[in-house]
N, C-alpha and C positions, 0 to 999 in steps of 0.2 A: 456622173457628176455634171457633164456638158449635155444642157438639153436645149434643142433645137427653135429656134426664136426668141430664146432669154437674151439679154446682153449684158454684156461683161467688160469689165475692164482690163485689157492684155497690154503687156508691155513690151515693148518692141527691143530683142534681144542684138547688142552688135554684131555683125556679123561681116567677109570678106565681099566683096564686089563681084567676084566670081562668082556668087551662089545666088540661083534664083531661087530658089523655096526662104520667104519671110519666117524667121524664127522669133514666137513672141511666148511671153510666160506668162502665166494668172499669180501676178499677188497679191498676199493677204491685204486685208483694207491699213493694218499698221502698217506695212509697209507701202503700198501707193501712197499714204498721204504723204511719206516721205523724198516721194520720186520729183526730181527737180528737173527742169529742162537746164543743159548742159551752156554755160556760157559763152561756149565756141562756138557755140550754132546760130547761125543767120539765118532765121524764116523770116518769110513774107511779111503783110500785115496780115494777107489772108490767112498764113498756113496758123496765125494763134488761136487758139480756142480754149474756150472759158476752163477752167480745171488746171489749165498748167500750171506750176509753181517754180518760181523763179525770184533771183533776186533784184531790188532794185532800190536805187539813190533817190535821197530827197533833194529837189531842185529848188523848189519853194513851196514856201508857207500861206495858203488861203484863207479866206473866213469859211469855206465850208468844207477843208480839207487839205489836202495836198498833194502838190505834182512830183512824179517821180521819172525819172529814166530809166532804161533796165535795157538787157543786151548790150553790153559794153558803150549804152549809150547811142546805141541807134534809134531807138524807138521814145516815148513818153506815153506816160500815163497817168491814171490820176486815183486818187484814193479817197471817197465821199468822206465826210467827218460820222456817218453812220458805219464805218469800217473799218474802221481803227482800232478798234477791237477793245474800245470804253467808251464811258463817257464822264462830261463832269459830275462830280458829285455835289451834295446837299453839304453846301457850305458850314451849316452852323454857326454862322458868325464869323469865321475866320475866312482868311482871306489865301488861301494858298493856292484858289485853283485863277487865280488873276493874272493876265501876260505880266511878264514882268517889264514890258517895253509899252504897252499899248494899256494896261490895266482892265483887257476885256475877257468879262468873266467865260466865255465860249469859247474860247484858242488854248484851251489847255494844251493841244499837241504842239505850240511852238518849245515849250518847256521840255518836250520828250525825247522829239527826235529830229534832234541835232548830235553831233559830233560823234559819239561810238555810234550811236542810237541812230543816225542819219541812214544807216544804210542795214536791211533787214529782208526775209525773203517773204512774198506774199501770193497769194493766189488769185490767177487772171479771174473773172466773173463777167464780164462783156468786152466783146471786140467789135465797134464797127467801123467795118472797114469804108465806108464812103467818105466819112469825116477823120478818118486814122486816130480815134478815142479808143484807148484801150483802158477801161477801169481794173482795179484791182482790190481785193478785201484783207485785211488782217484778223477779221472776226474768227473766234475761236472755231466755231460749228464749220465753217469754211475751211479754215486752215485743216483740220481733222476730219472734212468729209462726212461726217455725223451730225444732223440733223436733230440730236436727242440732247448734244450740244448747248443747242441753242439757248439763251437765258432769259426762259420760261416760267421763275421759281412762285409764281401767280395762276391758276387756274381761270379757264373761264367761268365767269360772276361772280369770282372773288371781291369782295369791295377792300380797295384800301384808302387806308386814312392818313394825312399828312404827306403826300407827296409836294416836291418841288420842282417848281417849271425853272429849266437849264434853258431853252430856246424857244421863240417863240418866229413863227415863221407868217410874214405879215395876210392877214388875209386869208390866211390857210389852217390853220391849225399851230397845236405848243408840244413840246418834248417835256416829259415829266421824270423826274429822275424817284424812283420808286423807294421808301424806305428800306433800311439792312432785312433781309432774310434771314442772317444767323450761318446757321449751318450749312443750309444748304448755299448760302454765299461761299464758306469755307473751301465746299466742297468741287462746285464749281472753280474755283482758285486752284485746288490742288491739282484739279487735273488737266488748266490752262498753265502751272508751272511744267509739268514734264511736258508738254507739247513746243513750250517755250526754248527749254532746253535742249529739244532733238533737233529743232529748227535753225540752232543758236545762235536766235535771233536776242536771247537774253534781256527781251522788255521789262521783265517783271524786276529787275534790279533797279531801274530807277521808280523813287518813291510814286512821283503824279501816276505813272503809268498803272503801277501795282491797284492805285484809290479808283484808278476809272475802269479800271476790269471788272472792280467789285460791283460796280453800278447795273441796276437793271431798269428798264425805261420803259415807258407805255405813252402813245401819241394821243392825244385827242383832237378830233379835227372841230373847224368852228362849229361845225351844223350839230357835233354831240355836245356841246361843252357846256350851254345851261338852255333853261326855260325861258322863253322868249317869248311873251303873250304881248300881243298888239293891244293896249288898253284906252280905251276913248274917258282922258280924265274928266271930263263932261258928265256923261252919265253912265261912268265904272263900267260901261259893259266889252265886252272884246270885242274888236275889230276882226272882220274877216279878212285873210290877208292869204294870196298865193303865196307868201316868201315867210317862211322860216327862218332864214338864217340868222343870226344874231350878229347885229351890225359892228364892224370893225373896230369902231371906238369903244364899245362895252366890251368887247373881247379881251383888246387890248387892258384896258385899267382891270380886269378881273385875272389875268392870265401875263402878267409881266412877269419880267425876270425877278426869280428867287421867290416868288408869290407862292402859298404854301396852297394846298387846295383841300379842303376838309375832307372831302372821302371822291373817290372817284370807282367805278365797278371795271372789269375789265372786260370785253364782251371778244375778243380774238386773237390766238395766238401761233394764225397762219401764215401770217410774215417769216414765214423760217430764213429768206436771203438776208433782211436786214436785222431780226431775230430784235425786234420791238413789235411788244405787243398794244392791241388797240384801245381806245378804252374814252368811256362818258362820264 
């Protein structure tokens, strides 16, 4: 079963201080995901590395996520708003996914996690140590170690119609929040509640959290997002032009918040760490 230059994930079994032979055991991947670093324990900043799972408190609230502490408060970290483990959803008209303090349609996590919900367990994803940043993910695929996870429920060149932009990020590109899948949303749900449950981290009971699970997103960066012909209104012909890009101010008025976008194709769905796929 053990063949030589595979690698593997062993688990380091307790043992006496007397004993020098390291006793470790190979577990099942349901159980690894479940293995947490114990809260008595004070590592480094060095000794953390990406895969651990541990708990940790929310400190504050950002616009692009939020700061946590973890080991009894020794340490900080932070949690992008791409790992949180949703996103907003396609409003409809209603107004539920709104701060209820700031009225900004993007902060749906101040809604979520506070008070029971403030403190939950997550898994490291980057540590560097020069700047002492340690991030952390709550994304499902992450949490679970499965890659298959990931919420993919779009093929590449799928084209889809009706998506809404949740974020637009200036200069760079927009977050598109993808229409329902149906079942296979369903399904995806069911098998982020029992992960939910063994963590028990118990997100999926409050309502915002439950609607931004269900969310699947696809980015598009400026340079895909439309046709951009240099035209000399003079005499109609195209301008030759080294620069492509489609300039900031048309981006924007085409690509603002809640902006519905008639069809868009998805052309990648290799982002497995942030598990948003790509798309023109």
């Amino acid at each position: 079963l053990l063949h030589p230059g595979r690698i593997y994930d062993f688990c380091i079994l307790p043992s006496s201080g007397s004993q020098s032979i390291l006793q470790v055991s190979l577990p099942t991947q349901e159980t690894l995901t479940k293995l947490r670093s114990s809260p008595s324990m004070a590592p480094t900043i060095s000794s953390l590395q990406p895969g651990m799972l541990t708990e940790v408190q929310v400190e504050a609230h950002a616009k692009n996520g939020m700061c946590v502490s973890f080991m009894k408060g020794v340490y900080r970290g932070a949690l992008d708003e791409d790992h949180l483990g949703g996103h907003r959803g396609v409003d409809e008209g209603k107004k539920k996914h709104l701060d209820k303090e700031s009225g900004d349609p993007s902060m749906w996590w101040k809604n979520v996690f506070k008070g029971k919900h403030a403190k939950f367990t997550a898994r490291i994803i980057a540590v560097d140590t020069s700047t002492k940043i340690v991030r952390f993910s709550i994304n499902h695929h992450i949490l679970a170690l499965n890659g298959e996870y990931a919420s993919f429920p779009h093929s590449i060149g799928s084209v889809i119609k009706n998506a809404q932009v949740i974020r637009v990020d200036a200069g760079i590109g927009a977050l598109l929040a993808l229409p329902s899948s149906g079942d296979a949303e369903e399904q995806h749900l069911e098998e982020l509640r029992k992960l939910d449950k063994e963590l028990s981290n118990n997100l999926l009971s409050n309502s915002d959290y439950k609607d931004a699970a269900k969310v699947s997103t696809a980015y598009v960066h400026i340079s895909k997002s439309m046709d951009n012909p240099d035209v000399d209104n003079k005499k109609g012909k195209q301008k030759k032009s080294n620069n492509n890009r489609t300039p900031d101010a048309l981006f924007a008025r085409h690509f603002s918040i809640n902006t519905r976008v008639k069809a868009l194709r998805i052309l990648s769905t290799s982002n497995l760490v942030d598990g948003i796929a790509s798309c023109a």
